[in-house]
N, C-alpha and C positions, 0 to 999 in steps of 0.2 A: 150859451149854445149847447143843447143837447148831444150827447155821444156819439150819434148816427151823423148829425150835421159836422163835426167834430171832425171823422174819423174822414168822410166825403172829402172835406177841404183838406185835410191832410194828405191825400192820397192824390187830388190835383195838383197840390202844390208841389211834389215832389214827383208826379210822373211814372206812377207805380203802376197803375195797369187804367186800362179803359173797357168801356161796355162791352165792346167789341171781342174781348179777351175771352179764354175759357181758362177758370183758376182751379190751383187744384189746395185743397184746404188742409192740413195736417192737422189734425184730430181727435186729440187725447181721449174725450171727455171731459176735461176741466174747464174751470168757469171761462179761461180767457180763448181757447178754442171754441166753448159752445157759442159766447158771445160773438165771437170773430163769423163766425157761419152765419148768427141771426142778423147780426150788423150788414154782411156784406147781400145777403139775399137780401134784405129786407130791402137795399138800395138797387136792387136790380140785376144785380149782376152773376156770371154766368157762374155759379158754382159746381165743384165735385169734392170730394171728401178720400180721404186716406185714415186708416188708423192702423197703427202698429202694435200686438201687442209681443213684448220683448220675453213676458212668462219670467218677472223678477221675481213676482209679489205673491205668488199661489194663486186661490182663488177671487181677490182684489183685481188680478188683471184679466181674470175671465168678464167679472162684473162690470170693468171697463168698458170691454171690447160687447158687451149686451147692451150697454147703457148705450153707445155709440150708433150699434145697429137701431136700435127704436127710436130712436132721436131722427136721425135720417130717411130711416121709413116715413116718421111722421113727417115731417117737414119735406118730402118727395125729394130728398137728395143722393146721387149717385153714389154709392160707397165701396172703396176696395179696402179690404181687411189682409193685413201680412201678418202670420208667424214667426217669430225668430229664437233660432235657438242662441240667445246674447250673453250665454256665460260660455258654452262655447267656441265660441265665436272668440269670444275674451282671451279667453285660453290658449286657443290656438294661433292668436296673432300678441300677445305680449301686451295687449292694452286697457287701461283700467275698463270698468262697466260704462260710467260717464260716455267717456270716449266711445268705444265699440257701439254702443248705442245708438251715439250722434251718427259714424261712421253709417250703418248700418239702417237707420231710418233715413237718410240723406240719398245716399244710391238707391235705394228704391223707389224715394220718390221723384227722381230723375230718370229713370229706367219707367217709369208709369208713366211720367210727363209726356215721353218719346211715342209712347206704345198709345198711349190713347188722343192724341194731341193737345194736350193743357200749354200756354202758353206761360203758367206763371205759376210758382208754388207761393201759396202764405202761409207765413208762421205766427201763432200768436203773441210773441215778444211785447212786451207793456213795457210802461214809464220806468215802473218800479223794476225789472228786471235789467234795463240800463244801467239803473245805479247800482242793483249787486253786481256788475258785470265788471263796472268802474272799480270797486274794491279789490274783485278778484284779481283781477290784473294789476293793480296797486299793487297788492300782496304780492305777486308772484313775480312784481321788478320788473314789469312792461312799462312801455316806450310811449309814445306819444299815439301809436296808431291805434294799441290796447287800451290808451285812458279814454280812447272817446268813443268807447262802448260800444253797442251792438249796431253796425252799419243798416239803415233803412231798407237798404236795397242791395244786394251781393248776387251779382246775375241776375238768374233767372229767379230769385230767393227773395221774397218782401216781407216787410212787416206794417203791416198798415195800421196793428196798434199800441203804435209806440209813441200816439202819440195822449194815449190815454194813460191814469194810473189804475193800479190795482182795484180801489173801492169805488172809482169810477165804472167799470168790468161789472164789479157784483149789487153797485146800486140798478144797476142797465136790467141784469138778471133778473135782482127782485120783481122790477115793474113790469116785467114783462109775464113773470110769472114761470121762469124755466129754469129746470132742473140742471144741475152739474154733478160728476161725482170728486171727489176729494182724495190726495194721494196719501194714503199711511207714511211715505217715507219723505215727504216734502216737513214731516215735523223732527225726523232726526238729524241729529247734529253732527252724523256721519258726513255727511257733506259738505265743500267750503260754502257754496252758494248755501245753503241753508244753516251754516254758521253766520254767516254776513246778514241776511235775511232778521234771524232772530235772534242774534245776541247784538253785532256788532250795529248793525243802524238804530235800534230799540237805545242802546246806550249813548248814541250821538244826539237824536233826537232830545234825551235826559238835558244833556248841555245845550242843545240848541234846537227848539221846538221847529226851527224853517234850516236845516239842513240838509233836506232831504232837499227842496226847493232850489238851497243852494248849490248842492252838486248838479241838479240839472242844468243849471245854469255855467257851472263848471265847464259840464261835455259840452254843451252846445257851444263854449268859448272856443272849447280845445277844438270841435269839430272845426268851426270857422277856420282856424289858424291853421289845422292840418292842410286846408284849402290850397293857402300859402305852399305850405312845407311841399306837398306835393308837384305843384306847380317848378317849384327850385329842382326837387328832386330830378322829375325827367329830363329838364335840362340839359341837370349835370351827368345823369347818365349817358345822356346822347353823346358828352361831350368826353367819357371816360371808358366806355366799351363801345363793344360792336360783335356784331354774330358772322363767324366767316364757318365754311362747310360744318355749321350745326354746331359748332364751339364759340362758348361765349370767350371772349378777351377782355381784360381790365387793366386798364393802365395801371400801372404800379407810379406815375408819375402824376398822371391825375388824381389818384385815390390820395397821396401825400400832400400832393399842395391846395385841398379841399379845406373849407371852415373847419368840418369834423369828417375824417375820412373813417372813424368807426360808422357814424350813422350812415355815410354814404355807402361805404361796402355793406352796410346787411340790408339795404333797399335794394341795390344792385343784385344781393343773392337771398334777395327774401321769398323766392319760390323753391331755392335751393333745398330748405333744412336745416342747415349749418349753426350752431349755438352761439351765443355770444361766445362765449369763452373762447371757440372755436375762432370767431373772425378778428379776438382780440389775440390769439397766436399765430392767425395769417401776417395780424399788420406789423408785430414785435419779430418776425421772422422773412418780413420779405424781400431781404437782402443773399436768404437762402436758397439760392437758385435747384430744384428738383426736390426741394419738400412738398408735401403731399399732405394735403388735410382729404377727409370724407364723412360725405352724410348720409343718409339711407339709400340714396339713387345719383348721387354723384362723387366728380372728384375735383378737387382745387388742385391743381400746380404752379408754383410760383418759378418762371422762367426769366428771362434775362429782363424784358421789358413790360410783361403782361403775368396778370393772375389768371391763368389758362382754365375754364369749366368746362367741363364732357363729364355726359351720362356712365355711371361705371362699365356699361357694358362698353364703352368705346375704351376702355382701359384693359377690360378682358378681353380682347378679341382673338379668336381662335382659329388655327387655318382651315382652310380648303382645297380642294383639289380639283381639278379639271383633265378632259378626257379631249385630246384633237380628236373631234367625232365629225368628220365631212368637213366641206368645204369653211364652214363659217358657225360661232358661235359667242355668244356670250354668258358671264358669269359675275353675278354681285357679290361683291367682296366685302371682308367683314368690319371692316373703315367706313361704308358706305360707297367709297367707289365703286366704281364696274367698267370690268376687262373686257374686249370684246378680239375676237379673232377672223381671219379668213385668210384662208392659201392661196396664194397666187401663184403663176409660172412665172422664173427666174429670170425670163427673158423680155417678160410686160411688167416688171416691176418699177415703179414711181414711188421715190425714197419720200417719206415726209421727215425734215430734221429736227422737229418739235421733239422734246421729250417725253412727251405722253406717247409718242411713237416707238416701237422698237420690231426688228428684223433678223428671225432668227432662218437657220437651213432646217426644213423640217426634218431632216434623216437624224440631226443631231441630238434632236428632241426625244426625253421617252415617256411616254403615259403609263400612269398619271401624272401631271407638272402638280406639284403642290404649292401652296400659293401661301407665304405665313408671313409672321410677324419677324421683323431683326432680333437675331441672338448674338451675346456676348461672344465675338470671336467670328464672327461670320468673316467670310473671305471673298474677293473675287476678283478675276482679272480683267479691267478695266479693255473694253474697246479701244485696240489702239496698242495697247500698251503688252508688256512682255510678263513682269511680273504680279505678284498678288497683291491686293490691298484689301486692308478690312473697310469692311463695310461702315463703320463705325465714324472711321476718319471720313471716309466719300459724303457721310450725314453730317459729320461737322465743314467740311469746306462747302457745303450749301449752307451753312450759317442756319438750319435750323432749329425751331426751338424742339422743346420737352417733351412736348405733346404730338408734335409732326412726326417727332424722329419714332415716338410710342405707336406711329399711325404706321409705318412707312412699311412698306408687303414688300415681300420678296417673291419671285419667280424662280420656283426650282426646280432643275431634273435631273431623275437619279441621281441625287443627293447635289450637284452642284450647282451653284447660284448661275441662271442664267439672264437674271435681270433684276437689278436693285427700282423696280416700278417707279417710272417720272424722275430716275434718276441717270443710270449708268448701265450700260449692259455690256455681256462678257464678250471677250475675244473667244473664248472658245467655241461657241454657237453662232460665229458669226456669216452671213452670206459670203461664199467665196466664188472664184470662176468653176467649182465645180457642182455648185447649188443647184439643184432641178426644179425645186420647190422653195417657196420661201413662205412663210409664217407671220404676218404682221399683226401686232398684238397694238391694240387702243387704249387708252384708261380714261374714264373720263368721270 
């Protein structure tokens, strides 16, 4: 079977894109890009072209980014060309060049995809890049999802040739008779892919001439079996969390009585960030009720019954303030609720006894009511009752966890609590027979 024929079935059998589609092609210049263009036009299909050039290499990446435009000139294909400045870019967010790179050619051509309607990006990923993929991740103490290499399809993301090798790529080239350029830096050994590349398969091959063969056969087992693994996985996730007002929950009872509750908590928090090391000090600590792990955009709290997850910003939340400005108003709170108000007369007022409800006299009220978070010591005098209680206690005899009690707003005026929100509200603000106006405040 010829390449072209090759690459067709390949792209059937795994449901990567159809005629119908408009793709957009990432476009180095190098052999398995140019090939990736002539393969995919030559079958018919709707192409566009991107290249990026990052300005690592001096004038190597000018020559690039020329090579690219006259290639697609000739061959009538559409081409947008990006500059980046990639060292500072690097600089300015803490991340190697590698990465910043990826990062960086990746949203753009997802921000292109949007703007021009492509249905699909391809990248030119080959056989032989599988298996350095496989190493790298080897080396670097990945897991079963990292051994089974470079996924065919991630999103909007393909690869349609992976299902070819490298000298397969440049036998296609020669006969076709088409140029590629060649990267200076894909021969130094500054890089791990390009230590794996040349030194370490070079020397596996020595001991075993069908190695290479054999690790394809490797990923394709592991892929299989991941099939499995995945399958179990959501299972046991459905059976061990759940998302309630935007916070994930995790049983601390289900994570324990699981085959492996390490593997199972970093599937659970594998969107999270969180390190191994990180979730192997969740599970040796989660008898530690109010310990606090964090990753770049989240936070774990480990409470009575559950591993509580919220985004940091639900951990910083900071108050507000509100103005009784006319009859009626509402104001989004920094929990994600929202308070809603309107004054009524004293004399048509219809009590609702839900707690989301409360009923204050407006004369008692002073603007601005500031609307915040519980502090240590907070105090108030309970409806009903004569003397003070901290608020504290009013949060533990609701029996709430870590994260509620981190969530839980306060209603204040001139400096006194006049409403512990969906919880308890004061005697001192309260509707009397001498109320002319009264204040009903909503949360919802």
């Amino acid at each position: 079977m010829d390449i072209k024929s090759k690459v067709q079935a390949f792209i059937e059998s795994n449901q990567l894109f159809c005629k119908s589609e408009k793709l957009l092609l990432g476009l180095s210049g190098g052999a398995d890009s140019v090939s990736m263009l002539l393969i995919l036009q030559s079958l018919g299909y709707d192409v566009g072209s991107v290249h990026c050039n990052f300005h690592l290499r001096g004038s190597e990446s000018d020559r690039d980014e020329t090579f690219v435009r006259e290639l697609c000139f000739r061959r009538g294909v559409e081409l947008d060309v990006v500059d980046f400045d990639t060292l500072g870019y690097c600089s300015a967010h803490g991340v190697s060049v590698e990465m910043g790179a990826r990062t960086l050619r990746y949203d753009y051509f997802f921000k292109l995809m949007q703007g021009k309607g492509y249905d699909k990006v391809c990248v030119a990923h080959h056989r032989d890049d599988q298996i350095e993929t496989f190493f790298i991740n080897l080396l670097r103490g990945s897991g079963l999802r990292g051994l089974c290499g470079i996924p065919v399809k991630n999103g909007k993301v393909v690869r349609p040739l992976l299902c070819c090798s490298r000298d397969e790529i440049l036998e296609y080239l020669q006969k076709e008779g088409e140029r590629y350029v060649t990267d200076s830096s894909n021969e130094s050994t500054e890089y791990m892919r390009n230590k794996v590349r040349l030194e370490l398969i070079p020397m596996l091959e020595r001991f075993n001439m069908s190695s290479k063969k054999n690790i394809e056969t490797t990923i394709s087992n592991l892929q299989e079996e991941k099939q499995i693994y995945d399958w179990c996985i959501c299972r046991m996730e459905e059976e061990v969390s759940f998302v309630r007002e935007g916070m994930l929950y995790i049983s601390k009872e289900g994570i324990e009585r699981s085959p492996s509750p390490l593997s199972l908590l970093h599937e659970v928090l594998r969107e999270c960030g969180f390190h191994r090391d990180q979730l192997v000090q969740m599970l040796s600590s989660i008898d530690k009720v109010g310990r606090r792990f964090y990753s770049g955009q989240y936070v774990v709290t480990i409470d009575r019954e559950y591993l509580v997850v919220c985004g940091k910003e639900e951990s910083d939340m900071e108050s507000v303030s509100m103005v009784l400005d006319g009859n009626e108003g509402e104001l989004p709170l920094p929990n994600g609720q929202s308070l809603k108000y309107k004054t009524v007369k004293s004399d048509s007022l219809e009590i609702n006894k839900s707690p989301e409800y409360a009923y204050f006299d407006k004369q008692k009220l002073s603007n601005p009511l500031i609307i915040r978070k519980v502090k240590a010591g907070d105090t108030l005098k309970p409806f009903g009752m004569r003397g003070k209680k901290l608020v504290n206690d009013l949060l533990a005899e609701k029996k709430l966890n870590r994260i509620d009690k981190d969530r839980q707003m306060l209603l204040e005026s001139d400096g006194e609590i006049a409403w512990v929100i969906g919880v308890r509200s004061s005697e001192d603000f309260k509707v009397d027979e001498r109320t002319e106006e009264v204040v009903e405040f909503i949360v919802s």
